[in-house]
N, C-alpha and C positions, 0 to 999 in steps of 0.2 A: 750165426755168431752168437756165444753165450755172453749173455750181459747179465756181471756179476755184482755189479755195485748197485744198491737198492738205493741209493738217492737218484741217481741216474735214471734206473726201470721208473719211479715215480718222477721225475721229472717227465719221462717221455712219454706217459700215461695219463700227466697234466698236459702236456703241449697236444696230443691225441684230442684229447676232449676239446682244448681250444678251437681247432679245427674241424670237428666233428659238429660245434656250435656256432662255427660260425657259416657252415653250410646250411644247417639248417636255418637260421634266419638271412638267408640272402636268395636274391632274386636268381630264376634260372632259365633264362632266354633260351627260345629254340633258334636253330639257324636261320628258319623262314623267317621270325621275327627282329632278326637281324640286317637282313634285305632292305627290310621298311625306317631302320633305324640309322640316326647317324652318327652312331656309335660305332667301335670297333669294328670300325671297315674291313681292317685285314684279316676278321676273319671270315669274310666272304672269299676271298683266295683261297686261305688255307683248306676252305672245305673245298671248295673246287678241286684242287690237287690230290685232296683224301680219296674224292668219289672218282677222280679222272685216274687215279696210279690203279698200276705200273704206266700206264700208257699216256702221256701226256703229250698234247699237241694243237692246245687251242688257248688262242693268245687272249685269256681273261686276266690277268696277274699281273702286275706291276712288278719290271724285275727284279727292284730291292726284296718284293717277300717270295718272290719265288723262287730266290737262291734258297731262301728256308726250308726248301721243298722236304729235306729226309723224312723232319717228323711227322709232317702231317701224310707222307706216303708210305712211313712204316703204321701208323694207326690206321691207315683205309686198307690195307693189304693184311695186317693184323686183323681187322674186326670183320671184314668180309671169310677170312679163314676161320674164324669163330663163329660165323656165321651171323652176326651183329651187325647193327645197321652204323656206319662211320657215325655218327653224331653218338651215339651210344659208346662206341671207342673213344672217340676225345674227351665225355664227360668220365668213365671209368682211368681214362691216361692220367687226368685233370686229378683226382683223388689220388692216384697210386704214386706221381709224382712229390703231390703237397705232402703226404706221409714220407716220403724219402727225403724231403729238405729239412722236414725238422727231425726225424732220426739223423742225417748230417749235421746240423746245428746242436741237437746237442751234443755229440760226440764231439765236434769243433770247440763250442764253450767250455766243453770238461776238461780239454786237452790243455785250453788256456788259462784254468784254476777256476774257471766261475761257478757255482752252485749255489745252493739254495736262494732266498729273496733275488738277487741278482740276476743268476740264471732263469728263473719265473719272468722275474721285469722282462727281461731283453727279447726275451722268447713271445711273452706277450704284445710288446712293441712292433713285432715280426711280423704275429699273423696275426694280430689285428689292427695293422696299415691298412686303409681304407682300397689302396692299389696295388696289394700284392694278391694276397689269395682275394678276395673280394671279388676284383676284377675276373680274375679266372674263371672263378666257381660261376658267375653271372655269362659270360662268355664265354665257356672249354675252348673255342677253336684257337683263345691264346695263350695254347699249354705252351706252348716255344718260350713265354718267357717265364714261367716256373721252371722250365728245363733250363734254361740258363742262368738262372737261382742257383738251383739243383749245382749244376755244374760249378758256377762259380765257389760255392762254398769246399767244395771238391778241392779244387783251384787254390785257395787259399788253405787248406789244409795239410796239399800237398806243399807250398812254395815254405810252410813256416816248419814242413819235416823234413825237407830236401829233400822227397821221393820223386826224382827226376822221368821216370817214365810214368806215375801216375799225374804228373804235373802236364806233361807231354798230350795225353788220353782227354783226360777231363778240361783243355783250353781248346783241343780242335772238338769235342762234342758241343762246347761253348759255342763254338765257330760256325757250328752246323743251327745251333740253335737261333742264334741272330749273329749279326754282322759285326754286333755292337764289343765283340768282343776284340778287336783290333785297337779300340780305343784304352783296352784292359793292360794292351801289351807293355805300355811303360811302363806300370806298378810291376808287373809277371816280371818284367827284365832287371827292374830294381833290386827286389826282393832273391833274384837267382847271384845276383851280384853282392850285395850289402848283409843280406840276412847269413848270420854265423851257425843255421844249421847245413848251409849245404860246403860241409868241410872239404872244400877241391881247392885244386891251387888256380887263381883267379885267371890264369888262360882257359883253364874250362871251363870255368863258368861263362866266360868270354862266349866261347864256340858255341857252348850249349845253349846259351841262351838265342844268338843269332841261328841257331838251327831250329830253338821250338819257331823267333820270327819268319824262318822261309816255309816252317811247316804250314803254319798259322795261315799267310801267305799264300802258297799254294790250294787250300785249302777255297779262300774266299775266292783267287782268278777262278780254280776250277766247278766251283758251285754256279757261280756266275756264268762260265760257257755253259753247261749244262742246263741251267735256266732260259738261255736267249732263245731259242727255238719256240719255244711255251710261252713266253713273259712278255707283255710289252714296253721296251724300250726306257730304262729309268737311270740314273746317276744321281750318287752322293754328290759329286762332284757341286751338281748344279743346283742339289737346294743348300747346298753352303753357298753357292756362289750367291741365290735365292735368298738368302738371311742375311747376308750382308749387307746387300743393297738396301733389306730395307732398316736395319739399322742405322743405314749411311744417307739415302735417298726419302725413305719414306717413313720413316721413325716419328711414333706420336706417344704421349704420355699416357695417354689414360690406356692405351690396349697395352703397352711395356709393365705400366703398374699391375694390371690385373694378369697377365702372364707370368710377373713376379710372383703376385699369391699363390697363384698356382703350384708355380714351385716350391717354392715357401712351405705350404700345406702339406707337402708331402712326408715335409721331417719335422714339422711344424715341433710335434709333442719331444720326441729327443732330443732336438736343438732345445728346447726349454727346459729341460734338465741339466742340460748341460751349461748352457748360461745360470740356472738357478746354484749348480756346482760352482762356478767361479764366483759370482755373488757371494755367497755362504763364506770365500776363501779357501776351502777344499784343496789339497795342492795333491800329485801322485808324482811318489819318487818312482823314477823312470831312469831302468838300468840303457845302457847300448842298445841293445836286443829291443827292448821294449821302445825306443826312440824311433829305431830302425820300421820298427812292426808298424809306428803309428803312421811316421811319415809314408808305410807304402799303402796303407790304408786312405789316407790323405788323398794319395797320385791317382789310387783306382776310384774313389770317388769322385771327383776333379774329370777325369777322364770319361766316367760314363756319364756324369750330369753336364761336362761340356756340349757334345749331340745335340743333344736337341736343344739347348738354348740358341747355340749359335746357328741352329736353322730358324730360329725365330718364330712370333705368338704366328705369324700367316699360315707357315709349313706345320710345326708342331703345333698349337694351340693348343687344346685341352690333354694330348696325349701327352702333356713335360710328365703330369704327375705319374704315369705308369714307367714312362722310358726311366724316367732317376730315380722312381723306387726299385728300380735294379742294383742300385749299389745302396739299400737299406741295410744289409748285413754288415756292410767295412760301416756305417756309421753308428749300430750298435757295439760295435765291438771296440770304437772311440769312444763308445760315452760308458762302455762295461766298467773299467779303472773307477774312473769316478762317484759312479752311482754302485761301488761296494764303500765310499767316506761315509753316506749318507746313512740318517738315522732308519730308513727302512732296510737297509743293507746290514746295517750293524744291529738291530734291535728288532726287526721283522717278527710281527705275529700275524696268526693267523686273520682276523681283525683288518690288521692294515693292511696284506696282502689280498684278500675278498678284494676290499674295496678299490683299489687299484686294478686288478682286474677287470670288475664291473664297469669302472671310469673307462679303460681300455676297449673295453666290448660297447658300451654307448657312445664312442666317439668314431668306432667303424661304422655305424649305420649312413652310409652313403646315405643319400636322396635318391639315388637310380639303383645302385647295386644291392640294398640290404632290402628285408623282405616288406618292408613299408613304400616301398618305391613302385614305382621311379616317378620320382616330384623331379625334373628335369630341372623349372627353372627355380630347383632352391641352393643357390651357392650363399648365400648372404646366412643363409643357415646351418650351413654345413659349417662355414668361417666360425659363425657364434658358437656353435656345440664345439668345433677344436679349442677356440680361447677359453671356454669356460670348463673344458676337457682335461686342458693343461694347469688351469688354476689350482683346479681340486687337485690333482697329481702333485701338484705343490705342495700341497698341504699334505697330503698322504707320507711323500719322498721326507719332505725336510725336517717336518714336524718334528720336535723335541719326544723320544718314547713314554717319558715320565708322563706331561700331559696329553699324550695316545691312553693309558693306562689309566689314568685320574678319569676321563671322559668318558671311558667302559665301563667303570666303575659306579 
């Protein structure tokens, strides 16, 4: 495809670079050294599955990730045909993927009016989340959820154009990539119902949408039979049942509190933009369409960060911040409106754009994931570089341009 608009080609040249930087200062664990760690467990399965495909038949895998089987069996059967060693495939997937989310992100932001200052912010907010590409690039074997990045931005691109067969494509590759995309379905169904691009007369939309859900649907039963053979023996069912209890039964303050942070931290820096927007009084006239846009943004965040709260800090614990920085894109694209009021949006130079940036790139450096790590037991510092992360951000975002200008001067 020619890309003809030269803010765009330099937008996607700046988000290149972002990614390109933040690989290089991030940590890059081999699989054996994942064994020993007790971190990213699941991706001891997914290489299992890489190195055992086409032929799988030995019950190492839990069968929630071993419905995920496609991806990690097209990269072991991919890179053995290439003659590469599977670990060498996930970490080259793991790049080729991260370049295809933000070429869709920005073509997504362009579609929605966003560019210049604005489109830099939200983009940089993106990848450098401490648990989206970070996570990955430290761990390849969990391309699955960059592909389901990948896909969801898809997803939402299709639902706000009504291209009902690429909407169709990009929710079952979602499906393929984690499970988590069932919890996607309300927003998916909202938006084929409510949003005024998809011009049908609302019995279609009706049908259509109840047919992507039995797709969807079929989709998750039959990954699932195809996994029980291989997998051992696992249900959503039971760690919802598992989380409840111990909300209900065993529920104590201080582990609820610090489960909270967790979460918390994940959107720590846009959520405080966003509050620093209403502070300010900032107001964004908001036609139908755009109401429409924000409440299904709303539903599909809501939906994918419910999961794993409600299995709770025992089942989920440290993993909240990776599963809900899956829906980081619908909450950049709530806080886009507001952060074009602001004086870095309106008045953006080069200047305060750097420095934003830079605050951006110093508050990814994980304690495990970035290339100073892994200080495992530094969370109390990880908290203080976000709040003093976010500070400076304040100041950068809301500042008056006049005294930006005076201060350069």
């Amino acid at each position: 495809m020619t890309i003809k608009n030269p803010s765009f080609k330099a937008q996607l040249l700046a988000a290149a670079g972002m990614v390109l930087l933040l690989w290089l200062s991030n940590q890059h664990f081999s699989f054996a050294s994942v064994h020993t760690r007790a971190v990213a467990g699941d991706t001891k399965g997914y290489f299992w599955i890489a190195t055992d495909a086409p032929e799988l038949d030995s019950k190492k895998v839990p069968q929630h990730r071993a419905q995920r089987f496609v991806i990690p069996v097209a990269i072991g059967v991919v890179a053995r045909g290439l003659g590469l060693q599977e670990e060498t495939g996930f970490y080259l997937t793991v790049l080729v993927i991260s370049f295809a989310i933000i070429y869709r992100w920005q073509r997504l932001i362009q579609w929605c009016g966003y560019s210049g200052p604005t489109a830099v912010a939200i983009t940089a907010m993106l990848i450098f989340n401490p648990y989206a590409f970070r996570f990955c690039f430290a761990f390849p074997g969990m391309v699955g959820d960059l592909v389901f990045i990948w896909s969801l931005l898809h997803v939402l691109d299709s639902l706000l154009k009504g291209q009902g067969v690429f909407l169709l494509f990009w929710t079952i590759l979602m499906a393929l990539a984690r499970q988590t995309a069932l919890v996607c379905l309300p927003a998916i169904v909202f938006g084929i119902l409510l949003l005024p691009s998809w011009n049908k007369p609302q019995k279609t939309r009706i049908l259509y949408a109840l047919s992507l859900v039995i797709f969807v649907g079929m989709v998750y039963l039959c990954t699932r039979l195809i996994a029980a053979p291989f997998s051992i023996p696992t249900s959503s069912w039971h760690f919802l049942k598992e989380g409840m209890a111990w909300y209900l039964l065993r529920f104590e303050w201080e582990v609820f509190i610090i489960f909270s942070l967790r979460f918390a931290i994940t959107f720590w820096i846009p959520f405080t933009l966003l509050l620093g927007c209403l502070a300010f009084g900032y107001t964004v006239s908001r036609s139908r369409t755009m109401q429409i846009q924000q409440a299904l943004l709303w539903i599909l965040m809501a939906g994918i960060c419910a999961q794993p709260i409600l299995f709770g800090p025992e089942l989920t614990g440290g993993n909240i911040q990776r599963l809900c920085v899956l829906s980081l894109p619908a909450a950049l694209l709530l806080l886009a409106p507001w952060l074009e009021m602001t004086p870095f949006a309106q008045h953006g130079s080069g200047l305060r754009t750097s420095g934003l940036l830079l605050v951006l790139w110093t508050s990814s450096l994980h304690p495990m994931y970035s290339f100073w790590g892994p200080q495992i037991d530094a969370s109390v510092y990880f908290v203080g570089l976000h709040t003093v992360s976010s500070f400076v951000l304040v100041l950068i975002v809301f500042l008056p341009f006049d005294r930006v200008r005076l201060l350069g001067s």
